[in-house]
C-alpha positions in Angstrom: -20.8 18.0 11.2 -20.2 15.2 8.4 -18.8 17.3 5.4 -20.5 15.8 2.4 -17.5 14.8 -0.5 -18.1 17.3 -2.9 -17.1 20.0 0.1 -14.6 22.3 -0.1 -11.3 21.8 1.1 -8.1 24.1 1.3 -5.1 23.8 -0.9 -2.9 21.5 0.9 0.0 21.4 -1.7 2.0 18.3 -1.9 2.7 17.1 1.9 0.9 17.0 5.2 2.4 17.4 8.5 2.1 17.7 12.6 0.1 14.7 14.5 -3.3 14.0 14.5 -5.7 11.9 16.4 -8.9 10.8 15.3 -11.8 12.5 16.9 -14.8 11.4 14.8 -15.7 8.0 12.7 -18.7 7.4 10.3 -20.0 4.7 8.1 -20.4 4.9 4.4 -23.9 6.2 4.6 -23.0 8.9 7.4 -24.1 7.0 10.6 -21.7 7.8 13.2 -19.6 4.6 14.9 -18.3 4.3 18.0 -14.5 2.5 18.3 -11.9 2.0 20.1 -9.0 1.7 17.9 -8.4 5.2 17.4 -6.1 5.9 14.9 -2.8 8.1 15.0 -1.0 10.1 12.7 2.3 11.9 11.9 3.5 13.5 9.2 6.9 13.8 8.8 9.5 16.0 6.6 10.3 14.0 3.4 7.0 12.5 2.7 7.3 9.8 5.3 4.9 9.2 7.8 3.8 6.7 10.9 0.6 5.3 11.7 -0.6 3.9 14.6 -4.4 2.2 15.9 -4.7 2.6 20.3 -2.4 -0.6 22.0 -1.4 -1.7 18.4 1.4 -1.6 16.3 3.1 1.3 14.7 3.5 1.6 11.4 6.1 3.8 9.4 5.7 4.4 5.3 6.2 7.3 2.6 2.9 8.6 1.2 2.0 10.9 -1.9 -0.7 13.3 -2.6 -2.2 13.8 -6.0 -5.0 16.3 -6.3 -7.1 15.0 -3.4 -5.6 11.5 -3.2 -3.7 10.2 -0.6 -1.4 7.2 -0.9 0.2 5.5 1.7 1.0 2.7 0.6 -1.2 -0.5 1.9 -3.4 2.2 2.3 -5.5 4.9 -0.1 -7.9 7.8 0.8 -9.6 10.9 -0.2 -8.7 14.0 1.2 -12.1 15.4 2.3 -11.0 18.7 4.2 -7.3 19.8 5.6 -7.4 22.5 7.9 -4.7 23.7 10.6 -7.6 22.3 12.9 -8.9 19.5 11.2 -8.0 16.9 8.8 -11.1 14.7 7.2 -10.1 11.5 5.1 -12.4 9.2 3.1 -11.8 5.3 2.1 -14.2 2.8 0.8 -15.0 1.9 4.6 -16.2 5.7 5.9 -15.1 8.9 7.1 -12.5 9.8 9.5 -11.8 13.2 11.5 -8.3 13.8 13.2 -7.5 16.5 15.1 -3.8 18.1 16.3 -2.9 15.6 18.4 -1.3 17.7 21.3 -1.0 15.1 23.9 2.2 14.2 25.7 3.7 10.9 24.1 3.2 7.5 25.7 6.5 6.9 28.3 5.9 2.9 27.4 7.9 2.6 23.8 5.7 1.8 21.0 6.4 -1.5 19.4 7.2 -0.8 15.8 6.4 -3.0 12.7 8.8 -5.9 11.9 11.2 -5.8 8.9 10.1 -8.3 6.3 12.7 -10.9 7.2 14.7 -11.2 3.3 14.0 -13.8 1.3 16.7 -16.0 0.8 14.3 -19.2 -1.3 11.5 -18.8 -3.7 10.1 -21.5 -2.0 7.9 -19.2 0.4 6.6 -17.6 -2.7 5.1 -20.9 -4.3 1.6 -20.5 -4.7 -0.9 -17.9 -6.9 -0.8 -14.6 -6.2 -3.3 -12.0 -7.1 -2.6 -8.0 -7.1 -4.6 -6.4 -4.6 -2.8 -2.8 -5.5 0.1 -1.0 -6.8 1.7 2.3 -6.4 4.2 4.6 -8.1 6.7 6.5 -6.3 5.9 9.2 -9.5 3.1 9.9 -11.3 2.0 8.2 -14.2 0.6 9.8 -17.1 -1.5 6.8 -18.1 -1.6 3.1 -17.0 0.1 0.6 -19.7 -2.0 -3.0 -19.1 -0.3 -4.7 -21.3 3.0 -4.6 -18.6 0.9 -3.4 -15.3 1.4 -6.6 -13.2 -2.3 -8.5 -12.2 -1.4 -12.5 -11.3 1.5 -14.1 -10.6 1.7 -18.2 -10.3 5.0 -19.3 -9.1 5.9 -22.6 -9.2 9.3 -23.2 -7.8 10.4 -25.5 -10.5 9.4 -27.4 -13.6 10.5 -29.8 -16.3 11.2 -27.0 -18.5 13.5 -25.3 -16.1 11.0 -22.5 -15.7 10.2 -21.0 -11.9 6.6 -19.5 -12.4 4.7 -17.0 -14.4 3.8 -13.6 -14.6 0.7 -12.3 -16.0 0.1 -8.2 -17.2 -3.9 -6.6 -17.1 -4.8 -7.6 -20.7 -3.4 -11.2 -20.0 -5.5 -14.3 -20.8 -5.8 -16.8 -17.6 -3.5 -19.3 -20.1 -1.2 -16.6 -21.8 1.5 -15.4 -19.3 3.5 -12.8 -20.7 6.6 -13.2 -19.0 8.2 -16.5 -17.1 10.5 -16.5 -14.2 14.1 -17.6 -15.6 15.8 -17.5 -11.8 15.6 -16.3 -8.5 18.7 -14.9 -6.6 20.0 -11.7 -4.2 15.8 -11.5 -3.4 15.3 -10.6 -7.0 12.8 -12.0 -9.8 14.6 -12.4 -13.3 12.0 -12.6 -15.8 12.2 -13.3 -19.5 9.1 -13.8 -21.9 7.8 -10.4 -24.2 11.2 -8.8 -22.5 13.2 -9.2 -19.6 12.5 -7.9 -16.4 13.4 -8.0 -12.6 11.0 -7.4 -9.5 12.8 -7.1 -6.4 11.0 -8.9 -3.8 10.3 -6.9 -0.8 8.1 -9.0 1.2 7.1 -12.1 1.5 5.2 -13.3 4.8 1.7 -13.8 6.5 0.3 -14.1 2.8 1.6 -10.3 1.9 4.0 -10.7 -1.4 5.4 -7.1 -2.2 7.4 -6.8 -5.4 9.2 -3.7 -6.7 10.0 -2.8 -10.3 11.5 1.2 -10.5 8.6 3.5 -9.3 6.4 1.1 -9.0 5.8 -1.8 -6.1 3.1 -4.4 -6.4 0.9 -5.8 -3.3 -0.1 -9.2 -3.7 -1.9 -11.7 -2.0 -3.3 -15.3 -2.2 -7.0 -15.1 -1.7 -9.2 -18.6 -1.1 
């Protein structure tokens, strides 16, 4: 049965663990779905994890809880109900139930997700790129907007000698608050209200993933 989001669920503490398969799927407004992309889970020590949907590709990440938020990453849900039996998760798009996945592993190997090749140009990163999400390796107390990342517009070059633009939350669309002084050893140097670096992490098939301390910033170009 559907457990509704206000039901009870049992103190999970800070990590999850074992595999789990998906057994059950609904909508939004309850309706069950029928798929064929099951998905796969597994927990691992350290607060890693990998992810996998049936005959496509696996994915390995670190993921946080917080209350009854789950973070991995690209990806964010509510912890409906964790059970030694059964594990119910919540996003924006439905519900899904996993169960222990006991079955034997595949003896075909899994193909894993590519490494981001490294960016050695800022070049592939000309364009504008809006955040789609962030995350923090440790929790934060409260969000600053005034230096939480939203837009970034890089231009690669300019008669002033500047490479593109940064813009924080509580930015106006014509008042950057930090410029792009140089780009080298995949890093962002930034100057502007103060100086800061992103490391870039990614930058491919219109994914730009910056990292600055605890926090990493997803961005992408939308049309």
């Amino acid at each position: 049965m559907l457990l509704s989001p206000l039901a009870a669920y049992c103190n999970y503490g800070t990590q999850l663990s074992g595999k789990w398969k998906e057994v059950n799927r609904w909508a939004p407004d309850n309706k069950p779905l029928t798929y064929k992309d099951t998905i796969h889970i597994e927990f691992l020590k350290g607060g890693t994890y990998i992810w996998q949907k049936q005959n496509s590709y696996l994915y390995r990440g670190t993921y946080k809880i917080t209350d009854k938020d789950l973070d991995m990453g690209t990806k964010f849900f509510t912890i409906v109900s964790h059970t030694p039996d059964k594990l119910i998760l919540k996003d924006e798009t439905g519900q899904y139930e996993f169960a222990p996945d006991r079955s034997v592993a595949a003896t075909n190997p899994i193909p894993s997700e590519p490494t981001p090749k490294p960016v050695s140009s800022i070049n592939p990163m000309v364009g504008h790129w809006s955040k789609y999400k962030s995350t923090s390796a440790t929790p934060l107390s409260q969000v600053d907007y005034t230096r939480q990342l939203k837009m970034i517009d890089i231009t690669g070059g300019s008669s002033d000698g500047k490479l593109g633009y940064l813009y924080a939350a509580k930015d106006a669309d014509n008042a950057p608050s930090w410029y792009i002084e140089s780009f080298s050893d995949q890093t962002l140097y930034c100057n502007g209200k103060d100086k800061r670096t992103f490391k870039v992490i990614k930058c491919e098939n219109n994914d730009l993933v910056l990292q600055e301390g605890d926090m990493t910033y997803f961005f992408r170009q939308f049309k």
